[in-house]
C-alpha positions in Angstrom: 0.0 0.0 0.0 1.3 3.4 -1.4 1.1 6.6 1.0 1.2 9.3 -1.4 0.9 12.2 1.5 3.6 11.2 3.9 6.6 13.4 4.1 8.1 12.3 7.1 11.1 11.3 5.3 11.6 14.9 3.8 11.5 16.8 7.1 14.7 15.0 8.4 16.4 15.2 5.4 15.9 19.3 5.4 16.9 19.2 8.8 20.6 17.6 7.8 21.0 19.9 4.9 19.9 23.1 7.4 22.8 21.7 9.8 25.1 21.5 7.4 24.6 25.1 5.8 25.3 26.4 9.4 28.1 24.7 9.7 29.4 25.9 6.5 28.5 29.3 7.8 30.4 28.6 10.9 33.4 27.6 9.2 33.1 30.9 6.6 32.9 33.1 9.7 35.2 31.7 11.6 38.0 31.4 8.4 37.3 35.4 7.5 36.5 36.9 11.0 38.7 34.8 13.6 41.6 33.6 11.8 42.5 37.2 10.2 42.2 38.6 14.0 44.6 35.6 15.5 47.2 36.2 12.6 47.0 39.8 13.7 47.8 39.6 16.6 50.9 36.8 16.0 52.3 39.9 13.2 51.6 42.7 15.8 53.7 40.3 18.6 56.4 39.6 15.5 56.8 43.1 15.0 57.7 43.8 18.9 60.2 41.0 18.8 61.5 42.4 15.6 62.4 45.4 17.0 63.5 44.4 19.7 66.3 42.5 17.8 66.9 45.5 15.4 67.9 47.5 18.6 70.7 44.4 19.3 71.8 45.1 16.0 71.8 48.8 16.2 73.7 48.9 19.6 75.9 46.5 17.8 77.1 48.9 15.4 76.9 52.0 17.8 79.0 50.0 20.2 81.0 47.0 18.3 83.2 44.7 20.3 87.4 43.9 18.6 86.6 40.7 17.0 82.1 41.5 15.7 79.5 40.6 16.8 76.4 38.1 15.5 72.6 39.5 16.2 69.5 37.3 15.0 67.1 39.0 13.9 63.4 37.4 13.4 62.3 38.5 9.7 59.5 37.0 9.4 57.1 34.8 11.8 55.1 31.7 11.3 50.9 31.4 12.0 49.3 28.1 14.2 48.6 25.3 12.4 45.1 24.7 11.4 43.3 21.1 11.0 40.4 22.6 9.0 40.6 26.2 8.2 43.7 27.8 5.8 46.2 30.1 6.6 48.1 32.6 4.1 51.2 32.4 3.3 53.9 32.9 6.3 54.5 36.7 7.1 58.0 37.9 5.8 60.3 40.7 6.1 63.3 42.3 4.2 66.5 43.6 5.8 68.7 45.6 3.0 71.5 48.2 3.2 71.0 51.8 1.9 73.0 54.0 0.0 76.2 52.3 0.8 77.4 52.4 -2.8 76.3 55.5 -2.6 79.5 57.8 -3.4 77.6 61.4 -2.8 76.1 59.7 0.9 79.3 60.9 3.0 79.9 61.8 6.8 81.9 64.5 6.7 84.3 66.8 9.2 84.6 70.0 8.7 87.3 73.1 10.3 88.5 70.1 12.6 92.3 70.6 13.5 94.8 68.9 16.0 98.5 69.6 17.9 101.1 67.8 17.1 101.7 65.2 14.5 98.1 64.8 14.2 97.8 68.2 13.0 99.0 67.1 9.7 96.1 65.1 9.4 93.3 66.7 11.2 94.1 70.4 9.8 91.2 72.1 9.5 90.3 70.6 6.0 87.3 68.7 5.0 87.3 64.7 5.8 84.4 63.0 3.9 83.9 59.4 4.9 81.2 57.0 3.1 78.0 55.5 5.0 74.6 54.5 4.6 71.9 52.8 6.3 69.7 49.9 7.0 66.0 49.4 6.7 63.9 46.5 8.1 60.8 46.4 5.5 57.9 43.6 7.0 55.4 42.1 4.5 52.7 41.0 6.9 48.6 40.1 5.7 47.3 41.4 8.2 48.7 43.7 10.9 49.9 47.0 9.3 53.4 47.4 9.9 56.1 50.0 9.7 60.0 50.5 8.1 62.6 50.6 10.5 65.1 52.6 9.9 69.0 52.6 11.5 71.1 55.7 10.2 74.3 57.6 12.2 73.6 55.6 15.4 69.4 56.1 15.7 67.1 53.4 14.9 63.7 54.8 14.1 59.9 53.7 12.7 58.7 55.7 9.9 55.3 55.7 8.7 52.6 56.9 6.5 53.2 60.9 8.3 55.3 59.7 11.6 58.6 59.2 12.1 59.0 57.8 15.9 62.8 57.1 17.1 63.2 53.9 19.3 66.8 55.2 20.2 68.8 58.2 21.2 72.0 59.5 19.4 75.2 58.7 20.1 76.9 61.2 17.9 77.6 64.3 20.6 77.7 63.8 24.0 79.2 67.1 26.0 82.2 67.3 24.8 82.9 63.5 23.4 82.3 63.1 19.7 81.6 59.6 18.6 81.4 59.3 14.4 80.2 55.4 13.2 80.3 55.1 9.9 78.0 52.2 7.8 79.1 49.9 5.0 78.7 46.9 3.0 76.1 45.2 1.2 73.1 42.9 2.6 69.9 42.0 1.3 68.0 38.8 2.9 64.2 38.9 2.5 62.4 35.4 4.2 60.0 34.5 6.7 62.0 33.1 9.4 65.6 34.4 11.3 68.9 35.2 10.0 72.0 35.7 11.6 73.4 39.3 10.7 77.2 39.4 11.1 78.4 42.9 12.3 82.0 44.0 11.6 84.5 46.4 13.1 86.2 47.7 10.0 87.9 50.5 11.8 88.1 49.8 15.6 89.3 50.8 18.6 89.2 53.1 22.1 91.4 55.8 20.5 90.3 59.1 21.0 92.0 62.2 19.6 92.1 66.0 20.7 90.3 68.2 18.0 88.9 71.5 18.1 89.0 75.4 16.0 90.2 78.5 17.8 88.2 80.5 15.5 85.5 78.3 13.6 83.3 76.1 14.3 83.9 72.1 14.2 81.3 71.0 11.7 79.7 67.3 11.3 77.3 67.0 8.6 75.5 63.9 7.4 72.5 62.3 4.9 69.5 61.4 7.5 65.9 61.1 6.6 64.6 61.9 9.8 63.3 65.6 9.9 65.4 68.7 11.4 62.8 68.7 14.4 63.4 65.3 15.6 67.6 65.9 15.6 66.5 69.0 17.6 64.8 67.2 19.9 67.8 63.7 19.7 70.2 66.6 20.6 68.3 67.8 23.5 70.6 69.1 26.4 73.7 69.4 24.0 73.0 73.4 22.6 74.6 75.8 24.0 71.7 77.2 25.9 71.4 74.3 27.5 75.1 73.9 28.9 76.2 72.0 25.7 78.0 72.8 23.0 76.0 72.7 19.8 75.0 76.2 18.4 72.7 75.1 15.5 71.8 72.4 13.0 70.9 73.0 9.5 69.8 71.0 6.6 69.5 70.6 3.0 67.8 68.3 0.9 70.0 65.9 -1.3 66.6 64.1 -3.1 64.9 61.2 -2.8 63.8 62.0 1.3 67.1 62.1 2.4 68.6 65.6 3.7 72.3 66.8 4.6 72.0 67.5 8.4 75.0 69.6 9.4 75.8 70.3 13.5 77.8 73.0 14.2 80.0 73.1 17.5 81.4 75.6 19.6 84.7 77.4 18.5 87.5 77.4 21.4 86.7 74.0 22.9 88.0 70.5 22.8 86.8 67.7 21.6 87.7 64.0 22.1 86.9 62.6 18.4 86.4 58.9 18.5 85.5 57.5 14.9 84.8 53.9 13.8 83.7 51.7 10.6 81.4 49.1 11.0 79.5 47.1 8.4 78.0 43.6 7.3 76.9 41.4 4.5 79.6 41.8 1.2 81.9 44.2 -0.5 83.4 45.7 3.0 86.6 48.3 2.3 89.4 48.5 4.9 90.1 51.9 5.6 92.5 53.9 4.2 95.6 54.2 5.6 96.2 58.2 7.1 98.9 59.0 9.3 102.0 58.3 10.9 102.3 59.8 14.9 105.4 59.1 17.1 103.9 57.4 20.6 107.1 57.3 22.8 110.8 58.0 23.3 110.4 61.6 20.9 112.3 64.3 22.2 114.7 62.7 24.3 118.3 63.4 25.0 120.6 61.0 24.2 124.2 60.3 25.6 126.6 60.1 22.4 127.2 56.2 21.7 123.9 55.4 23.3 120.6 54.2 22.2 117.4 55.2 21.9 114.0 53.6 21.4 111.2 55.5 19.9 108.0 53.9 19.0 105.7 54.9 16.0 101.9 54.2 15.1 100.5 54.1 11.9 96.8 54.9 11.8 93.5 55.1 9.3 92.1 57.9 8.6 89.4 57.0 11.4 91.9 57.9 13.8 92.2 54.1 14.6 95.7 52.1 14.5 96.8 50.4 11.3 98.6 46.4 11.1 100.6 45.2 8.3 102.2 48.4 6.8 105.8 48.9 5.6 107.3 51.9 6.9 110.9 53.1 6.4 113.3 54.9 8.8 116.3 56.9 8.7 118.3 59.7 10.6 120.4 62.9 10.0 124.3 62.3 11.9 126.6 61.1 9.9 127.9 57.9 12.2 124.4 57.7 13.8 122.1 54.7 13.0 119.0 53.3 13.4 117.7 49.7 13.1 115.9 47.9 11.4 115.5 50.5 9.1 112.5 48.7 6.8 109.3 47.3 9.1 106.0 46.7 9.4 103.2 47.6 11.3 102.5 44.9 14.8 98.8 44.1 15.9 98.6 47.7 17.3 99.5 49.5 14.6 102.9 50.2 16.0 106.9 49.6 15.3 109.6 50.5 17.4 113.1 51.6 16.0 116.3 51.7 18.1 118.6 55.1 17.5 122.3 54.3 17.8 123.6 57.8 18.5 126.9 58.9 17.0 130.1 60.5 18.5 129.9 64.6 19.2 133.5 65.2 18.7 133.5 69.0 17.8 135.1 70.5 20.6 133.1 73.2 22.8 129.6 71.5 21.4 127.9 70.4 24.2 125.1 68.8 21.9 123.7 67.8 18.4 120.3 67.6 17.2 119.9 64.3 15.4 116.7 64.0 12.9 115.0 60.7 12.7 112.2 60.6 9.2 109.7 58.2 9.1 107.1 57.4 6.6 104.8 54.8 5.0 104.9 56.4 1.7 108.5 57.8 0.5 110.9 55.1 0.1 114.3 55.2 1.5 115.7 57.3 -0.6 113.8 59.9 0.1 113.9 60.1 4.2 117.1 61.7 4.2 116.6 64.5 1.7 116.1 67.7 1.8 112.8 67.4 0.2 111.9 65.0 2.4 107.8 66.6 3.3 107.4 66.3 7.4 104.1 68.1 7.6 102.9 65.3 5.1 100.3 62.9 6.8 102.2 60.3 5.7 105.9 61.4 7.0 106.8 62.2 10.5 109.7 63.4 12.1 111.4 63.5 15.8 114.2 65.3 16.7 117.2 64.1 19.4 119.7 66.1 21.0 122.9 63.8 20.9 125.3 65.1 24.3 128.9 65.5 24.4 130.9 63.1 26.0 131.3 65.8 28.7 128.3 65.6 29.5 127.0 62.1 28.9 126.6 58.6 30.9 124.1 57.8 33.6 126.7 56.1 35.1 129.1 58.4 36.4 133.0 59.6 35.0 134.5 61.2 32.5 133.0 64.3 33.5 129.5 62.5 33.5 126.6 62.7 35.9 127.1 59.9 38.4 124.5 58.7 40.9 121.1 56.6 40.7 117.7 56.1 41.6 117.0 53.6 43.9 114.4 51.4 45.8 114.4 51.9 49.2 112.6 48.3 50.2 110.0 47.3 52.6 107.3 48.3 50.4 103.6 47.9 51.5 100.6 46.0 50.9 98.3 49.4 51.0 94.4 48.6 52.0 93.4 52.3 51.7 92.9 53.2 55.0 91.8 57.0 53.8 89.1 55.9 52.5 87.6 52.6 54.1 89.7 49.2 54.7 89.8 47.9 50.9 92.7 46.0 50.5 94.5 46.3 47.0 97.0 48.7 47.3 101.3 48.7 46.9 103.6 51.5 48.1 107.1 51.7 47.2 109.9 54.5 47.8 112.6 55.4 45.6 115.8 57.8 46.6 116.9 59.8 44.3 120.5 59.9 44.1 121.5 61.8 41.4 123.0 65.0 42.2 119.7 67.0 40.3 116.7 67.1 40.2 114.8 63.8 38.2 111.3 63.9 36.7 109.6 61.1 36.6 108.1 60.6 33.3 106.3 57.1 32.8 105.6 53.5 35.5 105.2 50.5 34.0 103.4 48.1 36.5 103.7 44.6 35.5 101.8 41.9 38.5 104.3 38.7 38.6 101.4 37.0 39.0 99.1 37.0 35.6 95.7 36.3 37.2 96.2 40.0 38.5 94.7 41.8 35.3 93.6 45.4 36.8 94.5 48.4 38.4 91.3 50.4 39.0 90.8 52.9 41.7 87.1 52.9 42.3 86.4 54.7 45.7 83.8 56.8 44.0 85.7 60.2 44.5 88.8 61.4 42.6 89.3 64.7 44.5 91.2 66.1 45.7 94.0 63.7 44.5 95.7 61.7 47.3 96.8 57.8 47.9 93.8 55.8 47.3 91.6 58.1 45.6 93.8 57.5 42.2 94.8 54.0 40.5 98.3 56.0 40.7 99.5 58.6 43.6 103.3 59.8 43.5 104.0 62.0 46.4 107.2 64.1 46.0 109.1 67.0 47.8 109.3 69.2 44.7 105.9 68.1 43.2 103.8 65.3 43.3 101.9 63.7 40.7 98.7 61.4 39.9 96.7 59.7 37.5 93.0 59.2 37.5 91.3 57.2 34.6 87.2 56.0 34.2 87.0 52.6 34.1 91.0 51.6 35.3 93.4 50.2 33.6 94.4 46.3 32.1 97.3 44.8 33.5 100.6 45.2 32.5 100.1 48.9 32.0 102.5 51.9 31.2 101.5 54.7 32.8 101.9 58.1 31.3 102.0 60.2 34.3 100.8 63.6 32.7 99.0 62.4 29.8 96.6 59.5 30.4 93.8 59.5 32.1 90.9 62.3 32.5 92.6 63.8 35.6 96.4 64.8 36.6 98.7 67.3 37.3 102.0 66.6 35.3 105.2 64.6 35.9 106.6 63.9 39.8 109.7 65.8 40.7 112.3 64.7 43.2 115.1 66.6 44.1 118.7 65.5 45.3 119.2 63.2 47.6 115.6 63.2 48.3 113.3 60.5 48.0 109.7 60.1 46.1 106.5 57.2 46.7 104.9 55.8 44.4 101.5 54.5 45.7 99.3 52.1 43.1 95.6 51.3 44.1 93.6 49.0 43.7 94.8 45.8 42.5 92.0 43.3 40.8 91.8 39.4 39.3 89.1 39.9 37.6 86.2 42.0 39.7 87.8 41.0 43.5 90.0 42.9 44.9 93.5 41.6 45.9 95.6 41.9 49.0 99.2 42.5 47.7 100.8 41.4 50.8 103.9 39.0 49.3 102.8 39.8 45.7 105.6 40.3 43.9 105.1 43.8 41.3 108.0 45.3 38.9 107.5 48.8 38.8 109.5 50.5 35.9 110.4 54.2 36.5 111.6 56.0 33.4 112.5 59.7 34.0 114.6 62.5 32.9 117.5 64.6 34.5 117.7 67.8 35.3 120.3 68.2 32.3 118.3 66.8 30.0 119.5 63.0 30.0 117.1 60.0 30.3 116.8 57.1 32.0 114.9 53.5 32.8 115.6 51.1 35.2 113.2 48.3 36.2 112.3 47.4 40.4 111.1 44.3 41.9 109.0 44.9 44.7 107.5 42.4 47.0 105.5 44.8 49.4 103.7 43.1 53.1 101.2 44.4 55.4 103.7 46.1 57.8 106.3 46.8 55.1 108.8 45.3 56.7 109.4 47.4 59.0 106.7 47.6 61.4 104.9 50.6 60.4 102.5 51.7 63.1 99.2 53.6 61.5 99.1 57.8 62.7 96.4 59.3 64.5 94.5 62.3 64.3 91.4 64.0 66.5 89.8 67.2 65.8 89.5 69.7 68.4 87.0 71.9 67.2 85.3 73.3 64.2 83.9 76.9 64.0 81.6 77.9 61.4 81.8 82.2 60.6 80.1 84.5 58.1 82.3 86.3 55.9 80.1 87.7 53.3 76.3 87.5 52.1 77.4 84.2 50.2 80.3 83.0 52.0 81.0 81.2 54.9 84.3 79.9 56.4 84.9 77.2 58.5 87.8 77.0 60.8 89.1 73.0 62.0 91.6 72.8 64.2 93.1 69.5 64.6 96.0 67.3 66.2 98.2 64.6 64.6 101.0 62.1 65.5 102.5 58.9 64.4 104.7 56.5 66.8 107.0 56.2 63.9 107.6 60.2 64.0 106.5 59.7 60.0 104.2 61.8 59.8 103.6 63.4 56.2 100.7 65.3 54.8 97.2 66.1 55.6 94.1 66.7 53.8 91.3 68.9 55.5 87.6 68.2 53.4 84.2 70.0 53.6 81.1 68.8 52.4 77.6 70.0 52.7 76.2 67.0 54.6 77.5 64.1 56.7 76.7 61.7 53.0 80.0 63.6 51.4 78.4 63.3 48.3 79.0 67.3 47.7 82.2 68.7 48.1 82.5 72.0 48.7 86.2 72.8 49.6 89.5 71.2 50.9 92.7 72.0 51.9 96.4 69.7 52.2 99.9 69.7 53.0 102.6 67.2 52.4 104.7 68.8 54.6 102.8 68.2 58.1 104.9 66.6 60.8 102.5 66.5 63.6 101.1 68.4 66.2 98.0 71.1 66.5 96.7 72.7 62.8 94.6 75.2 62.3 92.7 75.1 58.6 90.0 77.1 57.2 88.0 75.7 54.1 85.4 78.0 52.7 81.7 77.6 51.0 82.1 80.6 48.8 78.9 79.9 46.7 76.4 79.5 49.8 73.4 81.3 49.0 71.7 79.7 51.4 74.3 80.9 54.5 73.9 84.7 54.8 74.4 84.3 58.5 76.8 82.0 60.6 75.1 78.7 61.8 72.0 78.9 59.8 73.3 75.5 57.9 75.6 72.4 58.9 78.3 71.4 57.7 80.6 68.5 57.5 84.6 68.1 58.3 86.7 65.3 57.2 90.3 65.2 58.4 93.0 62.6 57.3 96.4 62.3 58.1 99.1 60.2 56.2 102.5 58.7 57.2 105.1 58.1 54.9 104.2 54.4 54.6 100.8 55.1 53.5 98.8 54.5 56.4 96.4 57.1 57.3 93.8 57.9 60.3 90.5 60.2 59.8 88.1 62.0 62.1 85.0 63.3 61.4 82.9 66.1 62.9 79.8 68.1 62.1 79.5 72.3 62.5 
């Protein structure tokens, strides 16, 4: 029997094909709504990490280490997996160099001139150096992304009207210049991370002295970031605002790029530190610049003797130069100087040895002797009269050669006898000045020489080679005493010091009024006399070391009162007592009165009292600071001449415009005493 009217069948089959058109509606919504928003989201996090690692690779240009530097950098990123629904293709990026075939993209100095050999170089004329940039270009589906931009140390997002920097500059700091040129040639496009090798082409921590009496020091370079945003990247460095930029200027050189130009302050100094850094292909050493002499110039040599007098060639980044030939020869007929063909070491320098010649022309106490160097002339051409010393590539020193009559370290034949020499029981100094930190040497030297000697350089070489530093670091440098510097020489015609950020490596040469940020000249002992030479604080690696029965050679090189020179090498073993049983001084203070000498002055009197058992008693130092935290110094006052006994010191606030009247503000006395060993006691005492 046939039931035409029954549809029960039909109402479950519409029922399937309704479920499966939602479904399918499900799925559509879910594939064009949901999945574009989750992809989103995994390109916006991409693009944080990305520029995350392009700031790695910008600070590893700004800041490259000796032997480069790898940085990975996330180009593109990859989606979730889906069972059902589809995904586009993986989210790429693009990383590419910029105008760094570009020969009309140049860094250049401008009215920049030096002292010295390195005037020939840096005189005042124009010194264009190539660079470019790199931009990070993301291809994402989604999530609307922006170029990043690295040029002249700033890494920066630019977008459709904004231009947002995600660093500051590095190029002017005060008065520190620091000049990073780009090169090379990259281009990697892909969804996934690369490795991006950064190179120092031109490295190292060598800074040189530039400035203009009379015009101003100009740096000009291509940028694509707007005058405003270098106004506001140079914040704090006009003149206005205690710095020493007076204005920036640009012009446009096509395609979005401008020449930005910074103009700096006539009559100051500037420490110019330049490097070259690159990656990818087609990297170009630098070019070769200069010659400089480092060492041993403008001594005086005793007729028959020898002299050694170090050279270093450097790139026209200022930075020194391996591998170059450079020839030598001198002036006096009978004089010498070997080898007279060498190249270049690791550091960029050679050393030649001048044998001096007989002065046998009677009544001449002396003889200038010329010494030519260069990279460039060949042999022939040193001792010419042609021969160019001004040339960048040529450099000359000149010797005075002594008469016998008035030659030999040694003593007779009319010579200056004598010697200076090492007094023993040195000691294992733990800065008692300022707080018990072990780390310290003192040693004493007599001079007996019948002049006065100036010490020139110290060598300091640890026997043991796990001791690698000498860095002073108890936060205050002033006013210069033993243990506030890495190096202290006290002396009774005048002392000297050293005081450098961040310390020095181990073995060290010390140039005693050159190197460093802080010091006062070269030590001067007189006859018979005798000088200390205090070194703090000795490190293996970041502890601190007590030297007691740590063997140090200390090499003194210093010059005579007539001119002659001299280097002799010590080996000191210093202990806690100094073998002699050095007994620490003591000092109280007995008061301190605060008057009012003017609307914004105050003086403050200390009287205090010092002895020693040893009756060694040797300098004082009387500071005041504004609080009992001596983070603010105000004034201080020493002798190296103090024996013992009651002292009466004033130290002054002469910029108090806070103290109109006496006692309206406290202040705070420190008073330290120092024996000859370098043991110290200090009181303390509040107004």
């Amino acid at each position: 029997m046939t039931f035409r009217s029954d549809t029960r069948g039909q109402a479950i089959q519409v029922g399937a094909v309704l479920l499966f058109a939602a479904l399918i509606t499900a799925y559509a919504t879910y594939q064009a709504v949901v999945v574009p928003q989750q992809n989103r989201q995994v390109e916006f996090d991409h693009s944080q990490q990305v520029q995350g690692d392009l700031l790695d690779l910008r600070n590893a240009i700004v800041s490259p280490r000796s032997g480069g530097d790898s940085v990975s950098v996330r180009l593109g990123t990859q989606y979730p997996s889906r069972a059902l629904l589809l995904n586009p293709s993986p989210p790429s990026g693009s990383l590419r160099t910029v105008d760094t075939g570009n020969a009309s993209r140049n860094l250049t100095v401008r009215n920049a001139t030096a002292s010295g050999e390195v005037r020939d170089f840096w005189n005042g004329t124009s010194h264009r150096y190539p660079t470019g940039a790199f931009v990070y270009q993301p291809e994402y589906n989604e999530y609307r992304g922006v170029e990043t931009y690295y040029e002249n140390t700033v890494l920066y997002n630019q977008g459709p009207g904004a231009t947002v920097p995600l660093s500051g500059q590095r190029l002017v700091d005060d008065e520190d210049l620091t000049l990073v040129t780009f090169n090379g040639s990259l281009s990697r496009g892909r969804s996934a991370s690369v490795g991006v090798d950064v190179r120092p082409v031109s490295f190292s921590e060598t800074t040189v002295a530039v400035g203009n009496d009379t015009s101003n020091v100009t740096v000009s370079f291509p940028t694509r970031l707007p005058r405003d945003q270098w106004r506001t990247l140079l914040d704090g460095e006009f003149v206005d605002q205690g710095g020493h930029v007076t204005r920036i200027r640009n012009r446009s050189l096509g395609s979005d790029v401008d020449l930005l130009s910074v103009d700096l302050e006539s009559g100051v100094e500037y420490d110019l530190r330049m490097l070259k850094v690159g990656f990818g292909t087609n990297l170009r050493a630098a070019e070769t610049g200069y010659i400089v002499p480092v060492a041993g110039n403008e001594s005086t040599v005793p007729e028959g003797g020898t002299q050694r007098v170090v050279f270093e060639v450097r790139d026209r980044y200022n930075n020194p130069v391996d591998g170059v030939e450079v020839n030598a020869s001198v002036s006096l007929p009978g004089a010498s100087v070997s080898p007279t063909r060498q190249e270049t070491d690791g550091e960029g320098r050679l050393s030649v040895t001048y044998n001096a010649t007989d002065v046998d022309i009677s009544g001449v106490a002396q003889r200038t002797e010329t010494l030519n160097v260069s990279f460039d002339a060949p042999q022939s051409a040193l001792d010419t009269p042609g021969f160019d010393r001004r040339a960048p590539e040529n450099a000359t020193v000149e010797l005075a050669v002594r008469n016998a009559d008035d030659s030999g370290l040694g003593g007779g034949g009319g010579g200056v006898g004598g010697d200076l020499t090492y007094d023993g029981g040195a000691v294992a100094y733990d800065g008692q000045d300022f707080g018990t930190v072990p780390g310290g040497v003192n040693a004493s030297f007599t001079n007996e020489f019948g002049q006065d000697v100036t010490v020139t350089d110290i060598r300091v070489v640890p026997q043991n080679p796990s001791i690698d530093g000498l860095d002073d670091t108890v936060g205050t440098n002033t006013p210069p005493a033993p243990g506030r510097n890495e190096l202290f020489v006290r002396s009774d015609v005048q002392d000297g010091y050293v005081d450098i950020n961040g310390g020095y490596d181990l073995p060290t040469t010390i140039d005693v009024d050159d190197d460093g940020f802080l010091n006062n000249g070269n030590p001067v002992v007189s006859a018979g006399s005798s000088l200390t030479v205090y070194l703090y604080e000795f490190y293996d690696g970041a502890t601190n070391v007590n030297m007691d029965g740590e063997t140090v050679e200390i090499t003194l090189s210093y010059r005579l009162e007539n001119g002659l020179t001299g280097e002799k090498t010590y080996t000191v073993t210093p202990t806690a007592s100094g073998g002699g049983g050095n007994t620490a001084p003591s000092v109280t203070i007995d008061s301190v009165t605060e008057t009012s000498t003017g609307p914004r002055t105050a003086d403050v009197q200390v009287d205090f009292t010092g002895s020693d058992p040893d009756g060694n008693l040797d300098s004082y130092t009387v500071e005041l600071y504004d609080s009992s935290s001596k983070t603010d110094q105000l004034d201080s006052a020493s002798s190296t001449s103090y024996t013992g006994g009651s002292q009466t010191v004033t130290v002054s606030d002469t910029d108090s415009a806070n103290q109109p009247d006496a006692g309206s503000s406290p202040y705070y006395v420190v008073v330290t005493v120092t024996d000859t060993q370098g043991a110290s006691d200090t009181a303390e005492q509040s107004t």
